[in-house]
N, C-alpha and C positions, 0 to 999 in steps of 0.2 A: 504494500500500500504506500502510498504516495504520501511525505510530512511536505507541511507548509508552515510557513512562521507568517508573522504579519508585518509590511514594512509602513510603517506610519509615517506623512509629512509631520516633520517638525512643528511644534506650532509658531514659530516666527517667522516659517514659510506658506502657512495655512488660509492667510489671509492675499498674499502676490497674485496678478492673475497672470493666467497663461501656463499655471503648472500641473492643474487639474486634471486627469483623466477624464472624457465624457461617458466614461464606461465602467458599469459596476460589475463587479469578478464574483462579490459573491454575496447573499440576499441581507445580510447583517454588515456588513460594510459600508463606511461613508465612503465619498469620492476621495479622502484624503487616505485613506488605509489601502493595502493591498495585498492579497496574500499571496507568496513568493513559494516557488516551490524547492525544498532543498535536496542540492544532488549530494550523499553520502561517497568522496572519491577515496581509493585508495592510492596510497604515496609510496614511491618506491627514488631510490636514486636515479633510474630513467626517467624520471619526470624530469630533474632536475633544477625542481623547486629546494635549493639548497638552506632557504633562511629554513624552512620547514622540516626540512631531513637530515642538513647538517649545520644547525645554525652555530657550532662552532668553528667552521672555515672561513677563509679568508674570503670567501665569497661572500658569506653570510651578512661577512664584516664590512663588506663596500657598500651591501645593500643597508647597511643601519646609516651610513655615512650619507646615504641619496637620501634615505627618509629625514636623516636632521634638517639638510641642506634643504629641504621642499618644506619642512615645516618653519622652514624660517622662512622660506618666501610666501608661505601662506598669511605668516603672521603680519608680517611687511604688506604686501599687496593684495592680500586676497585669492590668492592663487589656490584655484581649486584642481581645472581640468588639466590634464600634461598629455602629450602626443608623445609618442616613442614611436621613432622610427631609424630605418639606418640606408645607407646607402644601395647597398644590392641585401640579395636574400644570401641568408647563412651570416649574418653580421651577430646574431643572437639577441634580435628586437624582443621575441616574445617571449623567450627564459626569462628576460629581464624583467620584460609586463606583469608575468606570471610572481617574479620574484616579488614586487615590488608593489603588486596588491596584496600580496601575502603579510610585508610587513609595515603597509600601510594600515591595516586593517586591526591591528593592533590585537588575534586573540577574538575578533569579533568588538569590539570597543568601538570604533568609529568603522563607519559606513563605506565603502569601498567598491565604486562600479569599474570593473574591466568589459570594457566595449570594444568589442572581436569586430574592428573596420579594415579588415583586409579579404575586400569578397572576393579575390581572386584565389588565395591559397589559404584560405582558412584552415590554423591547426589549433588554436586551443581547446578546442571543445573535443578533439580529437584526443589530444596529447591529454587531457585529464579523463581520457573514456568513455564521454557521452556518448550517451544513445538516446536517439529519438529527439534531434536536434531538426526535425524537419523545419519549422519555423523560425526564424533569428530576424536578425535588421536588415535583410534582405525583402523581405515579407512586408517590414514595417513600412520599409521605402517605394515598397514597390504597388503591396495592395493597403495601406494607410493602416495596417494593423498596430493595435496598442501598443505599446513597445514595453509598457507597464508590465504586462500578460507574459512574456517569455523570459525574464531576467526569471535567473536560477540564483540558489543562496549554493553555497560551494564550501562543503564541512570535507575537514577538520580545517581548514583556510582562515572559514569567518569572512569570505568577502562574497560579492554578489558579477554573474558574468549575464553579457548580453550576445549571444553568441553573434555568428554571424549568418546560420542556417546554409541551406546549399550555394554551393556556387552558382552561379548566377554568367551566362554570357555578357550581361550589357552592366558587369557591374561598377565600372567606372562612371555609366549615364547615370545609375542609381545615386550612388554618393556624391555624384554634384550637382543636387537640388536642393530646393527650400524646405524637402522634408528632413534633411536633415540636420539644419541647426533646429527645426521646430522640432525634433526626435531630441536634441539635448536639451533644449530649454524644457520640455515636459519631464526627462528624468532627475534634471541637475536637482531639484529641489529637495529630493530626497540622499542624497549623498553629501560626504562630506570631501569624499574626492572622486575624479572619474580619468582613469587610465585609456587611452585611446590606443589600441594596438594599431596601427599602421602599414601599409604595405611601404614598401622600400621605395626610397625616393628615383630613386634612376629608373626602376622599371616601370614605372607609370606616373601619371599626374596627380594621385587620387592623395597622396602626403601633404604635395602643394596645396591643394584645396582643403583639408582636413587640418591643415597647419592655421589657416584662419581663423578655425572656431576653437581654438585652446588658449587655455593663457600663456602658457610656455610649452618646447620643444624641444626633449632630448635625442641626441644622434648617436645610435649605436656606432662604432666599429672595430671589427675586430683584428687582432696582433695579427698580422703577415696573412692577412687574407682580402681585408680591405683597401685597393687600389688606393692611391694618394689622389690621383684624378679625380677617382669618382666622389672621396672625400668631399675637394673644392667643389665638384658640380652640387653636390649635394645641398654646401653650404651657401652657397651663389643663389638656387632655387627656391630655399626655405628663407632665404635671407637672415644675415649674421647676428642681426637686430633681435629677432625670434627664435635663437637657441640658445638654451638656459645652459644647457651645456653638452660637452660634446662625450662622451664616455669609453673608455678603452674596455675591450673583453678581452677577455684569455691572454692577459700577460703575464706567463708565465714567470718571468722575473721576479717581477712581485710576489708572488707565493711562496718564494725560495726566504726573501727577505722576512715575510710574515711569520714562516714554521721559524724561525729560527731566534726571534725576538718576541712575536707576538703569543707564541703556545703557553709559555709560562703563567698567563691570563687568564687562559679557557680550560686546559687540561688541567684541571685538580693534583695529578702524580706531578707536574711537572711545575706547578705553585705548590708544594709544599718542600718541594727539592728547591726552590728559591728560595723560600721563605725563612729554611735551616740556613742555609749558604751567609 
């Protein structure tokens, strides 16, 4: 059988117009409530959701370092929505997404939308094992579907996904209409952040355009796999103005430097072999 939780507008957003659903989900329900259906996933290190499975690696460790740096730019400007994207595919945009609604989300504490907008090659709802993703914001875009109605709650996470439902041939036409900022002004209200996973900037336009409706933009790329080229084109398109910052994966380097300084912090055997010393 199927759980549902119920995701409530805030009430300091209860009163805004434009954030309403015109559609009631279920016969006890105001317009301001909704009930969310939660996917139960299992976590293995092939997910590669590391704050979650290894939140003592140096990965774990970069991603706590993007959550400070975002909550200071919240507190500063209000910064809610972020776009992740990276130059080509395999740059490791949506490890990061996946990372970084994980420890955005704080345990379930604050509210955390990951919106699967890459309807060309859509993998998160894959790469967490969904089934029965017929429906996403392909749907929403395309036949005006509630977008309210298909976000999943995602346990042991504690954060909320909007998948992206099937691929779609014209899904570039999709994603550049007015349905979809009117798709994020109807969700925004109820979150406290919303992660845009992105398709890669060089392979199509749909970044460029999806870079307009976010507050900020981060740029995957990764060690000795991401051209220097396509880097600048990247940063040329999304304009320098509009990335909050640029982020290195898999540098290995740095890992070498972390076990060797930083274990003594995390490994208990190896803080107490300090702590004698």
């Amino acid at each position: 059988m199927a759980q549902f939780l119920k995701l409530t507008l805030p009430p300091s957003e209860q009163d805004r117009p434009g954030l309403h659903s015109t559609e009631t989900q279920a016969s006890d329900r105001s317009l301001n409530v909704i009930d969310v259906q939660v996917e139960n996933v299992r976590l293995g290190p092939e997910h590669r959701i590391v704050f979650y499975t290894a939140p003592s690696t140096p990965g774990a460790d970069r991603i706590r370092y993007i959550r400070m740096q975002l909550r200071s730019m919240q507190e500063a400007r209000g910064l809610k929505t972020v776009l992740i994207t990276s130059p080509i595919e395999g740059d490791g945009k949506t490890t990061l997404a996946l990372n970084l609604a994980t420890a955005l989300a704080e345990d379930g504490k604050r509210r955390v939308l990951l919106l699967e907008s890459d309807l060309h090659h859509a993998s998160v709802a894959a790469r967490l094992g969904l089934s029965n993703t017929a429906e996403g914001l392909a749907e929403c875009l395309d036949k005006g579907l509630n977008p309210l109605s298909v976000i999943r709650r995602i346990d042991p996470l504690g954060w909320y996904l909007l998948p992206a439902g099937p691929v779609r041939q014209n899904a570039t036409e999709l994603l550049h209409t007015l349905s979809y900022p009117t798709l994020l002004k109807e969700v925004s209200g109820y979150f406290d952040w919303i992660l845009i996973d992105s398709p890669p900037v060089i392979a199509v336009s749909d970044a460029v355009f999806l870079r307009q409706h976010a507050d900020a933009t981060f740029l995957i790329v990764r060690a000795g796999h991401t051209p220097q080229a396509t880097v600048d084109e990247s940063v040329r398109q999304l304009g320098r103005q509009n990335i909050a910052a640029i982020l290195l994966n898999a540098a290995e380097g740095l890992d070498r430097v972390y076990y060797k300084y930083g274990s003594k912090y995390y490994r208990p055997e190896a803080a107490s072999k300090a702590a004698s010393e």
